[in-house]
C-alpha positions as CSV (number, residue, x, y, z in Angstrom):
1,X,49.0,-25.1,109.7
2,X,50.7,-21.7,109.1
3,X,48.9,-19.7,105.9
4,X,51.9,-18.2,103.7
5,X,50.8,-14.5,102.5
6,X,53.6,-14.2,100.1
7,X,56.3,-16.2,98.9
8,X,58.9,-17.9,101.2
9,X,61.8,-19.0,99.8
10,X,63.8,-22.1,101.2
11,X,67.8,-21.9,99.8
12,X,70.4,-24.5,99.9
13,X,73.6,-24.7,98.4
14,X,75.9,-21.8,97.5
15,X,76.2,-18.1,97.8
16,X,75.0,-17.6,93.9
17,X,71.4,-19.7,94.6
18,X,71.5,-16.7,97.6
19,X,71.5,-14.4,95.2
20,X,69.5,-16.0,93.1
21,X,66.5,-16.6,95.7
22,X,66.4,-13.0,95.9
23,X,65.3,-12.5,92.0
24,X,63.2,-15.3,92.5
25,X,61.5,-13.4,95.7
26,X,61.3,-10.3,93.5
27,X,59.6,-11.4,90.7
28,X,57.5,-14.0,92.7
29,X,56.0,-10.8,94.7
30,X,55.9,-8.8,91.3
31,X,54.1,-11.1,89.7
32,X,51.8,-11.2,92.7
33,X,52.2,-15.0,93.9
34,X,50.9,-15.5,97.3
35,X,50.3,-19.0,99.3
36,X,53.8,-20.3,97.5
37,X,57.1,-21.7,99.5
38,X,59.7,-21.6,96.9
39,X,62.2,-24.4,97.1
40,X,66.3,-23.6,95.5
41,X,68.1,-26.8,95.9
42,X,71.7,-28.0,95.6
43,X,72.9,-30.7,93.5
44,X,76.6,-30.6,94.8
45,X,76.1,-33.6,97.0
46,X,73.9,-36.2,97.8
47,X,73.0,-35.2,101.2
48,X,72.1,-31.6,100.2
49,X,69.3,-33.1,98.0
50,X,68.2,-35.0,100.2
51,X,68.2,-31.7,102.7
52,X,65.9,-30.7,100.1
53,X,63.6,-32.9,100.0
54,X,63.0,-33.2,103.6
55,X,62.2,-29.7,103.5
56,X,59.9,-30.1,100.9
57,X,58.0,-33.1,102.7
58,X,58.1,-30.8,106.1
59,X,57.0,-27.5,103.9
60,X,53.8,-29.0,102.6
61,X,53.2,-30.8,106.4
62,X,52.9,-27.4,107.6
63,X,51.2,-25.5,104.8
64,X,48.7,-28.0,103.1
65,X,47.0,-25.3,100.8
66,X,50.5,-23.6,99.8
67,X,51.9,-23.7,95.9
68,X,55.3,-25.6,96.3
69,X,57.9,-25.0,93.3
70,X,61.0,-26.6,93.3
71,X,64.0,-24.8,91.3
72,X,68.1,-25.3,91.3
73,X,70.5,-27.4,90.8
74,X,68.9,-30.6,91.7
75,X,65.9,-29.4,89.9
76,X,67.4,-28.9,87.1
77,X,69.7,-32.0,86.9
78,X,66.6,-34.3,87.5
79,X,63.4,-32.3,87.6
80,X,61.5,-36.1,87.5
81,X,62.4,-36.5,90.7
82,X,61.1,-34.1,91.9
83,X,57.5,-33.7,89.9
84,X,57.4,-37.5,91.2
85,X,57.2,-36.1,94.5
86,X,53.5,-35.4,95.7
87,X,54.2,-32.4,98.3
88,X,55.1,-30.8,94.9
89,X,53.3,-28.7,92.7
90,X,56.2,-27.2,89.9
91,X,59.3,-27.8,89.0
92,X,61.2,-24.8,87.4
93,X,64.9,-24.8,85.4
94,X,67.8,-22.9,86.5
95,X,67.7,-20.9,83.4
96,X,63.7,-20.4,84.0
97,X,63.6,-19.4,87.9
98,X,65.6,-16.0,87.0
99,X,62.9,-15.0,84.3
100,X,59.7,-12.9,85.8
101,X,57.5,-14.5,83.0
102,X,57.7,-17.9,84.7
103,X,56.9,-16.1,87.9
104,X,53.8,-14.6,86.2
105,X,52.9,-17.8,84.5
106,X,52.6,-19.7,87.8
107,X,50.7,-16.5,89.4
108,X,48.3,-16.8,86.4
109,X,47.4,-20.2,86.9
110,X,49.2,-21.1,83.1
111,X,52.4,-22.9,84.5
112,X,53.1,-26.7,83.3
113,X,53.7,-28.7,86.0
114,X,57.4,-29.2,85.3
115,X,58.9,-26.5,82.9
116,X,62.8,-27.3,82.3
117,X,64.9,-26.2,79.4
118,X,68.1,-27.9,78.4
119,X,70.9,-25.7,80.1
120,X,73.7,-26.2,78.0
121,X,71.7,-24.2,75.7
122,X,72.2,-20.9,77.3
123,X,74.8,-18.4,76.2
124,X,74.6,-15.4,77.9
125,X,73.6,-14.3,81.4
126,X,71.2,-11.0,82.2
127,X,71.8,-8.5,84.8
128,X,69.4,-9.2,87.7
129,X,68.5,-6.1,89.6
130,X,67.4,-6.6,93.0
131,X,66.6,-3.8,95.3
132,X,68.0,-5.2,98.1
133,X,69.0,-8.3,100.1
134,X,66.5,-9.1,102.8
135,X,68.1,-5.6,104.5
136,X,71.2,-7.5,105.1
137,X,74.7,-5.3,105.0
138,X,76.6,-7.7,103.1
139,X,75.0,-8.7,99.7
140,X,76.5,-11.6,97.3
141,X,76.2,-9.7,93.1
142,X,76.4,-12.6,90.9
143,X,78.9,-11.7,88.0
144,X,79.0,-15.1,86.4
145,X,77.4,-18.4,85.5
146,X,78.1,-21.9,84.4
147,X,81.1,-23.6,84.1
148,X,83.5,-25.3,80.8
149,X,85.6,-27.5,83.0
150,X,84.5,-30.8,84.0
151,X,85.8,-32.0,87.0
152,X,85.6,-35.4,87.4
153,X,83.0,-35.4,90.8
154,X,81.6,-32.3,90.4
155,X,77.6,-32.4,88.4
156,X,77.1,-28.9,89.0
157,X,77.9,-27.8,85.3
158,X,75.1,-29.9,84.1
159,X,73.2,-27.4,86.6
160,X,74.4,-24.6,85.7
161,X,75.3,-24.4,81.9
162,X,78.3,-23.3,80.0
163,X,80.3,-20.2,81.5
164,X,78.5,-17.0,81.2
165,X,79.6,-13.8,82.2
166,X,78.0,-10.2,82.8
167,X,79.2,-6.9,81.0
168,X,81.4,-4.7,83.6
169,X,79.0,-1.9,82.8
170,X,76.2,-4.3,83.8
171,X,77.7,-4.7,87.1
172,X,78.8,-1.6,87.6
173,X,75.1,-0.4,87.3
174,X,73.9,-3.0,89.8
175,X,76.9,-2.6,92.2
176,X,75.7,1.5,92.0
177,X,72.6,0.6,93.4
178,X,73.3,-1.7,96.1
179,X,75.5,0.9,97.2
180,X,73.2,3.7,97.1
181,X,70.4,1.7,98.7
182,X,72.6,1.9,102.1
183,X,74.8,-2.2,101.4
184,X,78.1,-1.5,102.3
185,X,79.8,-4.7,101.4
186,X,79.6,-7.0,97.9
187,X,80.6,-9.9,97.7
188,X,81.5,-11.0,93.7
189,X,80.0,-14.4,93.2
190,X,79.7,-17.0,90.2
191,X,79.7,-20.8,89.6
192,X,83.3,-20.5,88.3
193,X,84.8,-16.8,89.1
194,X,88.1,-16.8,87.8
195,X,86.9,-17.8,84.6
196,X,85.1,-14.4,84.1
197,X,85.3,-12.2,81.1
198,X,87.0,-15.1,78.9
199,X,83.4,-15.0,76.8
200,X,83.2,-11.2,76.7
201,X,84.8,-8.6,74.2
202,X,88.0,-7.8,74.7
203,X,88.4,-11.2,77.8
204,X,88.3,-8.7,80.8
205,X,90.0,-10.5,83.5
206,X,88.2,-11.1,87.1
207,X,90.6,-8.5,88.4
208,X,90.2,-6.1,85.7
209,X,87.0,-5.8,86.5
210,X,87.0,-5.7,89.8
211,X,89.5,-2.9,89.7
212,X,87.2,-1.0,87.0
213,X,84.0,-1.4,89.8
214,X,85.9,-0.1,92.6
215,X,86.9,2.8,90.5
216,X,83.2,3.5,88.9
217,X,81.8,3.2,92.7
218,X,83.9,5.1,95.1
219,X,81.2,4.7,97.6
220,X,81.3,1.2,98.3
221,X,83.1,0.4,101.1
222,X,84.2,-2.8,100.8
223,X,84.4,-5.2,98.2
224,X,84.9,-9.1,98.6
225,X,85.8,-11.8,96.1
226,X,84.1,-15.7,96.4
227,X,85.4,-18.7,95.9
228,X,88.6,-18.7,93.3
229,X,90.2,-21.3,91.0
230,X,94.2,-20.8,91.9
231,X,95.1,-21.6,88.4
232,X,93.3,-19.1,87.3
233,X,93.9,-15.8,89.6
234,X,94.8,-13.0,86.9
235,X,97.8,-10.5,87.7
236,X,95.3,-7.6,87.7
237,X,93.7,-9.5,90.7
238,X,97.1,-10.1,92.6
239,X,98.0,-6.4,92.3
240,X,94.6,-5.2,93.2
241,X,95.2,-7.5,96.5
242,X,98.2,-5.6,97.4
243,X,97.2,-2.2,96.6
244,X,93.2,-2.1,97.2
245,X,92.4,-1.3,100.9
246,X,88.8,-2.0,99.8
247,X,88.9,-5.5,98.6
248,X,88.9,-7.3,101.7
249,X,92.2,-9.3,102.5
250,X,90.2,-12.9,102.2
251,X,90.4,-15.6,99.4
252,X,88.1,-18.4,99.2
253,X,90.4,-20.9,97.0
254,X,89.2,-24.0,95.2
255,X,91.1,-26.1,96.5
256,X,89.5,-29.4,97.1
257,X,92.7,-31.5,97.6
258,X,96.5,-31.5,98.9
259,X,98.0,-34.6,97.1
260,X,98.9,-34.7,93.3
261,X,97.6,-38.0,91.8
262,X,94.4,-37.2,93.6
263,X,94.2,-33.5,91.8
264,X,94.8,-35.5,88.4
265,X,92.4,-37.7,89.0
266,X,89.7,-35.0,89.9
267,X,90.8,-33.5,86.4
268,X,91.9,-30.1,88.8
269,X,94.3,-27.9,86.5
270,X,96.4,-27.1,89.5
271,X,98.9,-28.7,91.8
272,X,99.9,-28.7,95.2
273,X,103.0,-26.2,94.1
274,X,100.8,-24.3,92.7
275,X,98.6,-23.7,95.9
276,X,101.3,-23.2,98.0
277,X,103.3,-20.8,95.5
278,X,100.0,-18.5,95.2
279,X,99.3,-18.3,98.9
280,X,102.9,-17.2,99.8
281,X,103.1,-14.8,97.0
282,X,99.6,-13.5,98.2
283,X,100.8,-13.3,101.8
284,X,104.2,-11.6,100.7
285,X,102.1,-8.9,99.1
286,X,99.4,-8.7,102.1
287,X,100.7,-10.1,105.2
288,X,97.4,-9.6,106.4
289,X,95.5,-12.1,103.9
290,X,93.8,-14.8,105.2
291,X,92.6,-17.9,103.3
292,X,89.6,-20.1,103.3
293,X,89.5,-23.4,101.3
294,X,87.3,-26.4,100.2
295,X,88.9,-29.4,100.4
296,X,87.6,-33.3,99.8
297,X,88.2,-36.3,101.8
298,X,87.7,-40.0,100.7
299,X,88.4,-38.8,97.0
300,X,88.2,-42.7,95.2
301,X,91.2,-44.3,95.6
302,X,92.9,-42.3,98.1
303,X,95.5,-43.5,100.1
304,X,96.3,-43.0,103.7
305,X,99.5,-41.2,102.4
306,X,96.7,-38.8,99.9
307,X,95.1,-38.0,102.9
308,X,98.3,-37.1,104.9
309,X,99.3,-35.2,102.0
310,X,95.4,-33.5,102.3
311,X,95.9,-32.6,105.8
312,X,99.8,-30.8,105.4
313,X,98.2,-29.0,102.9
314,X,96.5,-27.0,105.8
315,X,99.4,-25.7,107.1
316,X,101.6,-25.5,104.1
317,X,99.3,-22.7,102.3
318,X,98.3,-21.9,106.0
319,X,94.9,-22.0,105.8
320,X,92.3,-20.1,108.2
321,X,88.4,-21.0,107.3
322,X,87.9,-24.8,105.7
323,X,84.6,-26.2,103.7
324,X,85.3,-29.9,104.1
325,X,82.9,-32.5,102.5
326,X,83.1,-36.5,102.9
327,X,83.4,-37.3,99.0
328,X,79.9,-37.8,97.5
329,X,79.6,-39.8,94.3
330,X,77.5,-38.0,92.0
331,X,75.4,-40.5,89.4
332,X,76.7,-39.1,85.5
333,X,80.3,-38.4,86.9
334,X,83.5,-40.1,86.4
335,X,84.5,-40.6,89.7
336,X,81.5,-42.1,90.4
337,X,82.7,-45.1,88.7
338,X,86.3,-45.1,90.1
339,X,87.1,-47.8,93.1
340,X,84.9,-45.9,96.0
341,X,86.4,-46.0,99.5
342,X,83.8,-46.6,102.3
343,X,81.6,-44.1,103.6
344,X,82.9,-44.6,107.0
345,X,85.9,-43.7,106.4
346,X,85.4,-40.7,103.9
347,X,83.5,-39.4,107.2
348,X,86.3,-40.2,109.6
349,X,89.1,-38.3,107.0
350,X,86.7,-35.4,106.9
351,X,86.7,-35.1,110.9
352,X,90.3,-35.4,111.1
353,X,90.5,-32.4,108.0
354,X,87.7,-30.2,110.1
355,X,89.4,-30.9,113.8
356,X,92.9,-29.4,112.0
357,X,91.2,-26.5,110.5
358,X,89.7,-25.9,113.4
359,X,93.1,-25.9,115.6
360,X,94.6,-24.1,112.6
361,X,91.1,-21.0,113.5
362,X,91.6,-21.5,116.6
363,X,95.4,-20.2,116.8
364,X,94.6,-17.8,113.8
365,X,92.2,-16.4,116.5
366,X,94.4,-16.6,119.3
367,X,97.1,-14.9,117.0
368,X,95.1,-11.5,116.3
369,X,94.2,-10.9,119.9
370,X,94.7,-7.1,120.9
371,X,94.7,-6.1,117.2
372,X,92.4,-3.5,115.7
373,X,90.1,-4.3,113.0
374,X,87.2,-3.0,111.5
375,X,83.8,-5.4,112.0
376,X,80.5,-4.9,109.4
377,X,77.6,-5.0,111.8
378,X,75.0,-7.5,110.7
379,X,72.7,-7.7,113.3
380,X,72.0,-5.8,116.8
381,X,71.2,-8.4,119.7
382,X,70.9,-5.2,122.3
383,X,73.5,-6.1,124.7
384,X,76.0,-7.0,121.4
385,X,76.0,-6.7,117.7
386,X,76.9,-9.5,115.0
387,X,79.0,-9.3,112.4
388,X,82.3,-10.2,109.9
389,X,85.6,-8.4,109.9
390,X,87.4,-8.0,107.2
391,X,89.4,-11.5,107.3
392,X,85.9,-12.6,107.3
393,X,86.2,-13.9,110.8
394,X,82.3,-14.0,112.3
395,X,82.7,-11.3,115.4
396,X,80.5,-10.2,118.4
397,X,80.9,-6.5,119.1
398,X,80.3,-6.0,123.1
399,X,77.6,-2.9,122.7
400,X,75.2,-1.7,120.5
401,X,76.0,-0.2,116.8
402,X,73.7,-0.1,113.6
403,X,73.4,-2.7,111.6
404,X,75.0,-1.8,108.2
405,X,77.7,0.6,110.1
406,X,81.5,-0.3,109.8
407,X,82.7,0.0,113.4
408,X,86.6,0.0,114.5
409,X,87.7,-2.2,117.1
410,X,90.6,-4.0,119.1
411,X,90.0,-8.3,119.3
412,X,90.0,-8.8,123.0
413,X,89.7,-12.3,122.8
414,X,87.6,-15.4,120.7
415,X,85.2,-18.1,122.4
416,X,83.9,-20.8,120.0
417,X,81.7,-18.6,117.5
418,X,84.4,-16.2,116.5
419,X,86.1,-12.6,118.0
420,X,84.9,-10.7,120.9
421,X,85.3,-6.9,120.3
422,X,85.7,-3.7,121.4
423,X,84.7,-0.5,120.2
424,X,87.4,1.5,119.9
425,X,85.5,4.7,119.3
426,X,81.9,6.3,119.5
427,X,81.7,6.4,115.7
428,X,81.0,4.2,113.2
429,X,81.5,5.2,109.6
């Protein structure tokens, strides 16, 4: 039995529930909730909720007297489930987990056992102010919520709510004070990024603000964008990736498939021309730029030519770090009720999509070998220090350096975790 002294907070799912654990944490310890393991799930697919509630079952296995509170996605989507579980004790909305009165509710003993609002009620999104991000160097600032779009697998924006986005001046105040607190890096996060600004005065694009943060916060070092929509990446963003040396040359795109008919019937807003045409002009302007992607295998109803068409995909935007998920048919969504191929072979396209990507890192690695670059230090093992470059490539630095320090180095070689580095200097800025 291990007694927890404050609260402990289990996360799943994407960078934003990162974020959002951290307000959670804060206002949990403000609120002065002790004994609790607080539980952010994932709704995107099946498997992470049940992730979830393994965790839950092993969480109240090995703290019996603890206060067990299930938030996120999943919560939120179908918080019966959850208050049917008995390792639980309260189940909290999306829109309610981010609000330090339910934290000092639950510390006051005045909780209900489930408390979830209707989402799609929410219209506007607060600035969340956390004071820092478990130490860590690199620290995700959410910028935006929700989602408009409905794709036809994705349940998330019955999660998450309608798009909501957070005044520039609201982000420049929190992306001051990350900075000043010593976190070099930020990372701009939101359900649906690109589609920032379009319910703010005056529509500020994702790269108008971006450009407006950089310029209000000269002292952040380096500033990272998430996961994009390439339908929807602005011009201001496009200019800002050739001309910014601070916004790290690394795109997360939104991918999700290669072949046409399958994009229509996911009710995606782009095409395969369109990914390819964005990554070359990106590359033209930033040879440098890498480019991560999610894709799907086992969409319903693809065919063995989709999935070909899936797989060139990964060479034809040349693609560097891939998310691949076996399609997961999400109860409440239209493609769960399409013709469903069998699991077995949703899993087998998936390891054929991860075994390319991985060739395709592989010789990305290979390719930068004896190439200078400058690695964020995340951890210090002693005999070697952790980190990301800025292609996000995960990087071992042979030697000791601070964590938090940007240190320049030349890639002597790759093993299967990432880059081995050298320092090229004593200092680290």
């Amino acid at each position: 039995m291990t007694l927890v002294t404050e609260p402990r907070v289990l996360t799943f799912g994407c960078r934003l529930n990162a974020f959002e654990s951290e307000v959670m944490r804060g206002h949990a310890q403000a609120a002065g909730l002790g004994n609790a393991i607080l539980v952010n799930s994932c709704a995107v697919t099946a498997e992470a909720e049940r992730q979830a509630r393994q965790a839950i079952r092993k969480a109240r296995r090995e703290n019996p007297e603890a206060r067990i509170v299930v938030t996120g996605c999943a919560a939120q989507i179908d918080p019966a489930r959850f208050a049917a579980m008995p390792e639980v004790d309260h189940v909290m909305g999306n829109g309610e987990k981010l609000e330090a009165k339910s934290w000092q509710a639950l510390a006051g003993g005045e909780a209900p056992r489930t408390a979830v609002a209707d989402i799609m009620a929410l219209r506007e999104s607060a600035a969340h102010l956390i004071a820092g991000f478990g130490g860590r160097a690199r620290v995700f600032l959410e910028v935006q919520q929700g989602c408009d779009h409905r794709c036809t697998f994705c349940i998330i924006p019955y999660g998450r709510g309608p798009s909501r986005s957070l005044p520039v001046g609201e982000i420049v105040n929190q992306a001051r004070q990350l900075t000043e607190s010593g976190v070099a890096e930020l990372v701009l996060t939101g359900v649906d990024l690109t589609s920032y600004g379009q319910d703010l005065p005056g529509t500020p694009s994702l790269g108008q603000m971006a450009r407006r943060l950089l310029k209000l916060v000269p002292g952040l070092k380096r500033l990272r964008i998430s996961s994009v929509d390439p339908i929807e990446v602005d011009e201001d963003l496009v200019a800002l990736v050739a001309e910014e040396p601070r916004l790290m040359p690394h795109l997360h795109l939104s991918l999700q498939h290669g072949d046409d008919l399958i994009l229509k019937r996911m009710k995606r807003r782009h095409s395969r021309a369109d990914a390819v045409a964005l990554t070359t002009r990106l590359r033209a302007l930033r040879p440098d730029i890498v480019f991560g992607a999610d894709l799907i295998a086992g969409f319903p109803t693809e065919s063995e030519a989709a999935h070909r068409a899936n797989l060139s995909l990964i060479d034809d935007c040349g693609l560097t770090f891939l998310h691949v998920f076996p399609y997961s048919a999400r109860k409440g969504t239209p493609a769960a009720r399409m013709p469903q191929l069998p699991m077995a072979l949703r899993r087998a396209r998936a390891a054929e999509l991860r075994a390319k990507g991985e060739i395709a890192k592989a010789a990305w690695f290979t390719g930068v070998a004896g190439r200078s670059t400058a690695l964020l230090v995340e951890k210090n093992g002693g005999q070697s220090a952790l980190g990301h470059t800025e292609h996000f490539a995960p990087a071992r630095l042979l030697g000791d350096a601070a964590p938090g320090s940007i240190v320049m180095a030349r890639v002597t070689g790759h093993d299967e975790d990432g880059l081995i580095l050298e320092a090229l200097a004593q200092q680290a800025a």
